[in-house]
matplotlib code that plots the C-alpha trace (Angstrom):
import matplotlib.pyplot as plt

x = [0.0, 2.9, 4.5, 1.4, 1.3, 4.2, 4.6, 1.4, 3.1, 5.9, 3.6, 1.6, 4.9, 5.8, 2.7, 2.9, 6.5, 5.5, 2.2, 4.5, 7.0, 4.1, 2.9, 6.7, 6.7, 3.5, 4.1, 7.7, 5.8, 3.3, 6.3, 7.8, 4.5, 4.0, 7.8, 7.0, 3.8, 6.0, 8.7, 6.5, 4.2, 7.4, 8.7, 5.1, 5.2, 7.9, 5.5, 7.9, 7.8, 6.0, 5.0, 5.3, 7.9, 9.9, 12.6, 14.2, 17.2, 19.7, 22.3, 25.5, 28.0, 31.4, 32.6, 36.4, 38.1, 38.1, 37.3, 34.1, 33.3, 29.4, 27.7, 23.6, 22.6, 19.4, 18.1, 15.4, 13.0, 10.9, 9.0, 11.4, 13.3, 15.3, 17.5, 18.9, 21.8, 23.5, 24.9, 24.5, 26.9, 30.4, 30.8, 33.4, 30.9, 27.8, 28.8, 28.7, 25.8, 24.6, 21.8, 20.5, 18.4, 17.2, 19.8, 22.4, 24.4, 26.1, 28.5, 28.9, 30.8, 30.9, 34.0, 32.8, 31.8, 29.7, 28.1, 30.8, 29.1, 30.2, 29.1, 26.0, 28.6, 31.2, 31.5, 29.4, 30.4, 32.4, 31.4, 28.1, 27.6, 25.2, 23.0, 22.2, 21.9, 19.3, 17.4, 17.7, 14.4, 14.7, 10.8, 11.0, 14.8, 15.3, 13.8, 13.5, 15.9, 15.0, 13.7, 15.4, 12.3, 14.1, 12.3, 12.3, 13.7, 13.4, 16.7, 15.4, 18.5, 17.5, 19.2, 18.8, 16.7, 18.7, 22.7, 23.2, 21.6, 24.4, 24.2, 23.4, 23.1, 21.0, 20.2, 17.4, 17.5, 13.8, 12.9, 8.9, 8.3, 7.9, 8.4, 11.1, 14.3, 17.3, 20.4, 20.9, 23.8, 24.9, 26.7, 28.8, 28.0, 30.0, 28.2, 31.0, 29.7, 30.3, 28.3, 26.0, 23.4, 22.2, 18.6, 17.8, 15.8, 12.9, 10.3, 7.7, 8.9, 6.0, 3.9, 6.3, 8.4, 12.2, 14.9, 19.0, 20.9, 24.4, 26.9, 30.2, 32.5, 32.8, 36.0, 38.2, 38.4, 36.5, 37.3, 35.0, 31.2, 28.8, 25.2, 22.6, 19.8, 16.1, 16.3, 13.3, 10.8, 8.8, 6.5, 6.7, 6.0, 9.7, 9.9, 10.7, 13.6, 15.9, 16.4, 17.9, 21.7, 22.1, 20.3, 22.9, 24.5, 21.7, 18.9, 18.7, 16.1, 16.2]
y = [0.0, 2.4, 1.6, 2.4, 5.8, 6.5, 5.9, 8.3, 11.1, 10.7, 10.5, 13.2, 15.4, 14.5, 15.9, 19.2, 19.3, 18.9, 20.9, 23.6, 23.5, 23.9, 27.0, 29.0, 27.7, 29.2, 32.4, 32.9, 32.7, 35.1, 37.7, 37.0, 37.9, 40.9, 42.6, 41.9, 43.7, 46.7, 46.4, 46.4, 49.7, 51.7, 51.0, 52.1, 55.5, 56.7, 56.1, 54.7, 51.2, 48.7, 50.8, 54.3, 56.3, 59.4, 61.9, 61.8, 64.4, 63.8, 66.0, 64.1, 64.5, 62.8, 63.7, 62.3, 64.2, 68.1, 68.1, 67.3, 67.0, 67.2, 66.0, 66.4, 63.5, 62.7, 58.9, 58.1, 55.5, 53.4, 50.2, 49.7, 47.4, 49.7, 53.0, 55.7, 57.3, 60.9, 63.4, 67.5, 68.5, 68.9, 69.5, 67.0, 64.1, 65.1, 63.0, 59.6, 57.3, 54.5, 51.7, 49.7, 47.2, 44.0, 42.1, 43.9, 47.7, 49.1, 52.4, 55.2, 58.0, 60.0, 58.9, 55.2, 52.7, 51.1, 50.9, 48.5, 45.9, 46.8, 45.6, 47.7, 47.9, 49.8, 53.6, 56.4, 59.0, 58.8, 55.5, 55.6, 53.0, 52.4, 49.8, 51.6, 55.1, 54.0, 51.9, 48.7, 46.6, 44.4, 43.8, 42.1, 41.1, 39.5, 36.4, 37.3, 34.3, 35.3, 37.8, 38.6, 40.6, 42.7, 44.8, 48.0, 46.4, 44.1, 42.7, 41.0, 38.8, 38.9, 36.8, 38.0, 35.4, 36.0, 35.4, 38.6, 40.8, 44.0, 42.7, 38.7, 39.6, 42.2, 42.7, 45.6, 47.0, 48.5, 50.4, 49.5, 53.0, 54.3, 51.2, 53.4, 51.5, 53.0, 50.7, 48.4, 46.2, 44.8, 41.7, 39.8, 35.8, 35.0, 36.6, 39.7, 43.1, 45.6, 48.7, 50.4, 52.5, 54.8, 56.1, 59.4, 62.9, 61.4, 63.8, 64.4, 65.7, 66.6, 63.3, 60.7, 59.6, 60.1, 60.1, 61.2, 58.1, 58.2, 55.3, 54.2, 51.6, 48.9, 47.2, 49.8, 54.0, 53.5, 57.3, 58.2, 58.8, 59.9, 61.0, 61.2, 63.6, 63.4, 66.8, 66.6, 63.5, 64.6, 61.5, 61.9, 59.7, 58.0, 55.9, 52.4, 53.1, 55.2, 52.0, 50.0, 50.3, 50.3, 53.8, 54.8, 57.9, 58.5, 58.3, 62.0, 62.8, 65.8]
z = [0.0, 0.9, -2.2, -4.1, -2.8, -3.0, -6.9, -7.0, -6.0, -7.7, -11.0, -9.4, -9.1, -12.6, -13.9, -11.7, -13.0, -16.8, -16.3, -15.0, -17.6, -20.6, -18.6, -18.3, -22.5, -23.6, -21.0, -23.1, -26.6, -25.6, -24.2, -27.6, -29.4, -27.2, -28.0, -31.4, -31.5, -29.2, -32.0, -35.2, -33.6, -32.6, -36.1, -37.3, -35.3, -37.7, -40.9, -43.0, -42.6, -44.8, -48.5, -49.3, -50.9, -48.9, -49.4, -45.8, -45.3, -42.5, -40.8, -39.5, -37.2, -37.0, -33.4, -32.6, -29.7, -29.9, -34.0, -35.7, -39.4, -40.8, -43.6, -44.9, -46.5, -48.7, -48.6, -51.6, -49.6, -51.6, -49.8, -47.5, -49.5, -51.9, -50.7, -52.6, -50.6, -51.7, -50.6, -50.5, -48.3, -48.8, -52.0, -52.8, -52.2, -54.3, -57.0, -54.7, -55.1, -52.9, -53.7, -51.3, -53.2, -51.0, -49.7, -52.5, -52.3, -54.8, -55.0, -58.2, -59.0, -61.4, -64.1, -63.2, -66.0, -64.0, -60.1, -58.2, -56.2, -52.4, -48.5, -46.9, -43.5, -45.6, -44.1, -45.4, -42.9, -40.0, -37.7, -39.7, -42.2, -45.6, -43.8, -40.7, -42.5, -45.0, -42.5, -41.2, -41.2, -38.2, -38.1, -41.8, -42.1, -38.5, -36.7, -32.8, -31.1, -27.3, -25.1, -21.9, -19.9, -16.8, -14.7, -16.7, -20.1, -23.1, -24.1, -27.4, -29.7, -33.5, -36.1, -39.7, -42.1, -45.3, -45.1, -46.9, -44.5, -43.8, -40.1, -39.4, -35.8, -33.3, -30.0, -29.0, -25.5, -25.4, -22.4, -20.6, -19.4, -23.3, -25.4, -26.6, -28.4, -26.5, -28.0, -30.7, -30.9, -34.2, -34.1, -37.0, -37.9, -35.0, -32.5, -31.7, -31.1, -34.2, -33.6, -30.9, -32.0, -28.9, -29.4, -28.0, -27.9, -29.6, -31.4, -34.0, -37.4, -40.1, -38.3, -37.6, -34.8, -35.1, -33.1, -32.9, -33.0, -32.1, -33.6, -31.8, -33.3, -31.1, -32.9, -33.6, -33.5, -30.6, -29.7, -32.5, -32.4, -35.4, -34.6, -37.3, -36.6, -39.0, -40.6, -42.8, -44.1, -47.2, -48.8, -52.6, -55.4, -56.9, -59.7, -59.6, -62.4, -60.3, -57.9, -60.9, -60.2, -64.0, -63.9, -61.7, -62.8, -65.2, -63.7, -61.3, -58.1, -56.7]

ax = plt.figure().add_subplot(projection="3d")
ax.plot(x, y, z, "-o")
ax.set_aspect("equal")
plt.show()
């Protein structure tokens, strides 16, 4: 009889055990569910995501000790999945071209044959690369791994669904109080840190929610820091055509 018992508590225990193991499961799949909902509306509040076409002007700032250099740059947005990135200040840079098209980013200068197939992490100004100035889609582009929920923050690891993805690697630090983004870390294929993005003095410009974001280097010239700063958003038509990188060069928005 005491033997009998005894095996029914152990199966009892086993089924409390399992029971509470299925519960912790589905409560992590519904915290994954919820930061996705919290990441695809902050990503929403700037208007820009998912179709739609926009002229978006940026003023950047490479800081490195006492000296600074700056730069105004125009990105051509068109669906999210194709950038066109130029400059109009200095001078000397006008005639660079960048395209951003899927998973593929090409350079062209004037005096060039042709575009010259190049990596979305190569430098566009200071610490700031192609990829994270023309807009990374980590709601689309990124599969969320994990979420680490803290007391007043999401830590949420994202690993990039296509091997050519700029970045194959991601972690958000998203505060509760706001549902604000305040850091992303972008990570190589091996896992190692390569950039922090810093998210900061967030405001409305012309109906969407932007932000400064301030890049440090997390391999090397880590004395250096660039900030990018929203200067305008306009939402005008652009045809398909200028996004062809064979049109590079001769195929002009203003």
């Amino acid at each position: 009889m005491e033997r009998q018992k005894t095996l029914i508590n152990r199966c009892f225990k086993i089924v409390i055990a399992l029971a509470f193991y299925t519960a912790s499961a589905v409560i992590g799949e519904e915290s994954n569910q919820n930061v996705k909902q919290l990441l695809s509306k902050f990503f929403n509040n700037q208007g820009i995501a998912g179709k739609g076409s926009f002229v978006m002007d940026f003023n950047v700032v490479s800081i490195q000790e006492n000296s600074k250099s700056e730069a105004k740059i125009r990105v051509f947005f068109l669906s999210g999945s194709k950038q066109l990135v130029t400059y109009l200040e200095p001078e000397r840079l006008k005639d660079n071209y960048y395209l951003v098209n899927d998973h593929n980013t090409w350079m062209y200068q004037t005096g060039l044959q042709r575009p010259l197939r190049i990596s979305a992490q190569q430098k566009l100004f200071g610490q700031a690369g192609i990829a994270e100035t023309a807009g990374i889609d980590y709601c689309n582009d990124y599969n969320i791994n994990g979420v680490i929920d803290s007391a007043d923050r999401y830590y949420i690891t994202l690993s990039a669904k296509d091997s050519k993805t700029a970045y194959q690697h991601a972690m958000i630090i998203m505060r509760k109080s706001d549902s604000k983004i305040e850091k992303i870390l972008l990570k190589a294929v091996n896992g190692s840190p390569l950039k922090e993005l810093a998210y900061s003095d967030y405001k409305q410009l012309n109906g969407h929610e932007v932000e400064l974001m301030m890049i440090s280097n997390l391999q090397q010239e880590k004395g250096k820091k660039t900030s990018i700063e929203f200067a305008q958003i306009q939402k005008k038509p652009l045809p398909i055509e200028a996004f062809d990188p064979l049109m590079m060069g001769k195929f002009k928005l203003e």
